[in-house]
N, CA, C and O of each residue as an XYZ file, in Angstrom:
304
protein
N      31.245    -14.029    -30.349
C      29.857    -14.180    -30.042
C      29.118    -12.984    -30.613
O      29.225    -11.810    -30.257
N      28.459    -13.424    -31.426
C      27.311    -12.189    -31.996
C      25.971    -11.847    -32.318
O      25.451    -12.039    -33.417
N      25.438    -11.343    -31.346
C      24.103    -11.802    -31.336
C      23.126    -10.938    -31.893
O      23.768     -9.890    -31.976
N      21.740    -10.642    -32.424
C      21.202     -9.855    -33.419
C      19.960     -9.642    -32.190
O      19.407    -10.638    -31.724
N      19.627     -8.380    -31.772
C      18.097     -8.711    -31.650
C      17.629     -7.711    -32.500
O      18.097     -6.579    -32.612
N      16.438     -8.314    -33.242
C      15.714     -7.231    -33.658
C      14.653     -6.905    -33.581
O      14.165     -6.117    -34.392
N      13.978     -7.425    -32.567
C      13.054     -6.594    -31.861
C      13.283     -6.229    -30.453
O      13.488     -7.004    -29.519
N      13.189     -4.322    -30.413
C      14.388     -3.952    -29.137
C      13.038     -3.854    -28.419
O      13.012     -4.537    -27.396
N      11.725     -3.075    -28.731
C      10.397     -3.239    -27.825
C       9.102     -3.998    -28.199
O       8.116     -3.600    -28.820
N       9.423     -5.392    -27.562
C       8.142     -6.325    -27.727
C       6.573     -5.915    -27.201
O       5.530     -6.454    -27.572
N       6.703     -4.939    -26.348
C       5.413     -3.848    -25.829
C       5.461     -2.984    -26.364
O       5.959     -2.137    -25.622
N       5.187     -2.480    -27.522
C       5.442     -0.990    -28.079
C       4.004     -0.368    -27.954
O       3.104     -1.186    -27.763
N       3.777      0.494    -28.006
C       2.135      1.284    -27.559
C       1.290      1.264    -29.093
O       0.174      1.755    -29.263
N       2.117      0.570    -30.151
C       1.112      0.283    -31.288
C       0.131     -1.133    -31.087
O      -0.959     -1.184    -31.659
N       0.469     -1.926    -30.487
C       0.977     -3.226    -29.681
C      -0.815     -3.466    -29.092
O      -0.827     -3.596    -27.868
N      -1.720     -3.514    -29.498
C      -2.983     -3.650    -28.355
C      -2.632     -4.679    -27.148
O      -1.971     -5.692    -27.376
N      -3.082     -4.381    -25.931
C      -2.850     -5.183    -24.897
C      -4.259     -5.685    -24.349
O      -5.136     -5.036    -23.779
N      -4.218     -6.942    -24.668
C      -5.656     -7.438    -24.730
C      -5.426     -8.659    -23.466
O      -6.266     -9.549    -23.328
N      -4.194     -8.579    -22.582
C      -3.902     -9.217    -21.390
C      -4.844     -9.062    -19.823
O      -4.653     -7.985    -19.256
N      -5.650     -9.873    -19.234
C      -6.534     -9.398    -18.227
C      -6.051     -9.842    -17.331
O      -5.941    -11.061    -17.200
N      -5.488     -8.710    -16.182
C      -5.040     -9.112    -15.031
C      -6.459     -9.572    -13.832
O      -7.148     -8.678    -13.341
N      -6.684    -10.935    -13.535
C      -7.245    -11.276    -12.705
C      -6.895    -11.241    -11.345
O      -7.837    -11.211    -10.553
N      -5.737    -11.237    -10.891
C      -5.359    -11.475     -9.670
C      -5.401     -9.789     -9.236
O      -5.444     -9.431     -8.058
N      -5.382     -8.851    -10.374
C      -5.305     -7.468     -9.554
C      -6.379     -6.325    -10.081
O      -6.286     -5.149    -10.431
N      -7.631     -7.456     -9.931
C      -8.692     -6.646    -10.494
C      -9.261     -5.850     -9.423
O      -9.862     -4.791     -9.601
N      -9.022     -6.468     -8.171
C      -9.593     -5.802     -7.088
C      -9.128     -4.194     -6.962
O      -9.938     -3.287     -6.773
N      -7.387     -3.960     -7.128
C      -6.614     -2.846     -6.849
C      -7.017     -2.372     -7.812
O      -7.095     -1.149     -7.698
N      -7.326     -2.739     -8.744
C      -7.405     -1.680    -10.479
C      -9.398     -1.205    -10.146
O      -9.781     -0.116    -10.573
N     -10.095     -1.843     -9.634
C     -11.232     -1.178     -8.851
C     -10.971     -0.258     -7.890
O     -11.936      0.487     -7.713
N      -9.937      0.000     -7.130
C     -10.027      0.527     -6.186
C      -9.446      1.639     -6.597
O      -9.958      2.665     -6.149
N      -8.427      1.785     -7.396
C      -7.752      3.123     -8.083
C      -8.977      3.615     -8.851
O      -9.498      4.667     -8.481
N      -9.371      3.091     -9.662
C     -10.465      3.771    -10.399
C     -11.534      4.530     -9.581
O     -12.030      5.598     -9.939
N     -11.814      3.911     -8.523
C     -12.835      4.514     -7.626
C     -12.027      5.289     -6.730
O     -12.406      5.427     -5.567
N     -11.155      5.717     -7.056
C     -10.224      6.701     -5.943
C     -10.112      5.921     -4.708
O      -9.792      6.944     -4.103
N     -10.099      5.425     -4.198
C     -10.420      4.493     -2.864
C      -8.894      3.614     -2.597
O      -8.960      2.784     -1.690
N      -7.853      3.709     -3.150
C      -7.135      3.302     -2.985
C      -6.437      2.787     -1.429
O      -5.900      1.726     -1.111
N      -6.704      3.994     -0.685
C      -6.017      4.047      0.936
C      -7.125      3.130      1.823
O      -6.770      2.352      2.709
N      -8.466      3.348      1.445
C      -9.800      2.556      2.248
C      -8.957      1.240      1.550
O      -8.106      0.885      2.365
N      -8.914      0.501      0.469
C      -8.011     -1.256     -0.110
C      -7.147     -1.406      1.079
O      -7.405     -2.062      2.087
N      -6.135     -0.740      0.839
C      -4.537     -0.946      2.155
C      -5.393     -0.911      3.094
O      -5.949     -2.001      2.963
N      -5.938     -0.329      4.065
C      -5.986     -0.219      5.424
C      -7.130     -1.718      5.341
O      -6.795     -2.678      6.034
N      -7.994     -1.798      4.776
C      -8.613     -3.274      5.001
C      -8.123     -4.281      4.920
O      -8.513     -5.199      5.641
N      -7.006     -4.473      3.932
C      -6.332     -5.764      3.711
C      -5.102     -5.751      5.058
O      -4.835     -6.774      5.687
N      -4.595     -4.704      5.269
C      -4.248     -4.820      6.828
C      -4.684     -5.502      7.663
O      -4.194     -6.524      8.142
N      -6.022     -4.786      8.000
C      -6.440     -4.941      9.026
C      -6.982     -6.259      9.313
O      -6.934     -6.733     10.448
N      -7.766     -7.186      7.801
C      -7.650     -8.697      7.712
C      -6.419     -9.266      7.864
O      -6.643    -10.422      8.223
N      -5.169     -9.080      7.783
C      -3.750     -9.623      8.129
C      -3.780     -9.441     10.105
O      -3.840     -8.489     10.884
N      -3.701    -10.936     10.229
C      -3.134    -10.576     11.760
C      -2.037     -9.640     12.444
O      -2.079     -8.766     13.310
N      -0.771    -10.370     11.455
C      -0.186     -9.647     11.970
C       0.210     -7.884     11.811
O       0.944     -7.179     12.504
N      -0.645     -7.552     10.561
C      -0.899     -6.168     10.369
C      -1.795     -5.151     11.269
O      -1.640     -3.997     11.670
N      -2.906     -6.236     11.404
C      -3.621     -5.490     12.583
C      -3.017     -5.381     14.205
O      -3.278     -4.410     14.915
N      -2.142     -6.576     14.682
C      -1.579     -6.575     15.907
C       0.005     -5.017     15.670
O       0.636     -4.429     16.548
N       0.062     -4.923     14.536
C       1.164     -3.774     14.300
C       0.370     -2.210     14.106
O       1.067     -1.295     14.544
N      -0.549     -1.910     13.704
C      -1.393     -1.170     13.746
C      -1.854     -1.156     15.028
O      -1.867      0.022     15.385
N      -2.199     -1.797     15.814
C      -2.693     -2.042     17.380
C      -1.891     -0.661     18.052
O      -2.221      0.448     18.474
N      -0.264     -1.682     17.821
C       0.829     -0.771     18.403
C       1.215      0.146     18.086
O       1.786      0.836     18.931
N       1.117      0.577     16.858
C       1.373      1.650     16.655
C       0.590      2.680     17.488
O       1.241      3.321     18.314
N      -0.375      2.852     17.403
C      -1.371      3.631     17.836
C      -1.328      3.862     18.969
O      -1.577      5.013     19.330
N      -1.010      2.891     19.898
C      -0.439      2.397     21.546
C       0.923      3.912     21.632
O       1.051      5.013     22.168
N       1.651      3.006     20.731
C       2.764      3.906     20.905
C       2.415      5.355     20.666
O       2.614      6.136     21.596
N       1.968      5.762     19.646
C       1.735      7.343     19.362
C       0.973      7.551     20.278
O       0.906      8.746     19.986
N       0.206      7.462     21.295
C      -0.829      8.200     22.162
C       0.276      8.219     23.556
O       0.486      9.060     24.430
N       0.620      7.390     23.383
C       1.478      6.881     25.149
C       2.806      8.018     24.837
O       3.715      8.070     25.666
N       2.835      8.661     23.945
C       3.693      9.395     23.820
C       2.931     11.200     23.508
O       3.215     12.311     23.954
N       2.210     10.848     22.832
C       1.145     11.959     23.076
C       0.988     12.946     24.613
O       1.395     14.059     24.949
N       0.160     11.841     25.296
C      -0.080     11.413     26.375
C       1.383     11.943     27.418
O       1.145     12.849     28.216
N       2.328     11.570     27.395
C       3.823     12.342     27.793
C       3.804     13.457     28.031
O       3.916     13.938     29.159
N       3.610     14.257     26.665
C       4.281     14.868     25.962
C       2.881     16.070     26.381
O       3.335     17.153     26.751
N       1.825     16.024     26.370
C       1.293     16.257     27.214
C       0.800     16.682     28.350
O       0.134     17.703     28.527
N       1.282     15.524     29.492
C       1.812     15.599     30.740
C       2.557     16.156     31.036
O       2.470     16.739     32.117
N       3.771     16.288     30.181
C       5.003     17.188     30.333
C       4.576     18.506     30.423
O       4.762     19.091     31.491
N       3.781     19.355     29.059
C       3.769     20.469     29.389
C       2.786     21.125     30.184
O       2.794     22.356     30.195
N       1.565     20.222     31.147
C       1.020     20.368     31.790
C       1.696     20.508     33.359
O       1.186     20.949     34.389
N       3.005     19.971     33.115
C       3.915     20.046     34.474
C       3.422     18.809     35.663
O       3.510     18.851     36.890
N       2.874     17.715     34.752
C       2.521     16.509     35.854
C       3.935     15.957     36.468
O       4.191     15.607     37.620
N       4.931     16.006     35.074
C       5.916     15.246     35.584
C       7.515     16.270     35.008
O       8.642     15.870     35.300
């Protein structure tokens, strides 16, 4: 079996890339505008079940806060 390729990079950077990503124009706005972390935390927070996990999280870190806290206040 012998096989030839001879072209080893079909993307080479001589190569113009004249390809328009539509589906990730939103993220390629949001990097450009530095804003990257404000994108994630909204598209979270529109996800149910991202926002019901974010809920808890937050639950959890304070209720432990909150302890931890208490503890060295000598409540408990």
């Amino acid at each position: 079996m012998n096989s030839v390729m001879m072209n080893f990079d079909p993307e080479s950077p001589a190569t113009p890339v004249t390809r328009k990503w539509e589906g990730l124009s939103e993220i390629d706005q949001a990097i450009r505008n530095n804003r990257l972390m404000e994108y994630r935390i909204k598209k979270s927070w529109a996800d149910p079940w991202g926002r019901k996990l974010t809920i808890s999280g937050l639950i959890v870190i304070g209720a432990v806060f909150a302890f931890l806290a208490g503890a060295s206040f000598g409540l408990w």
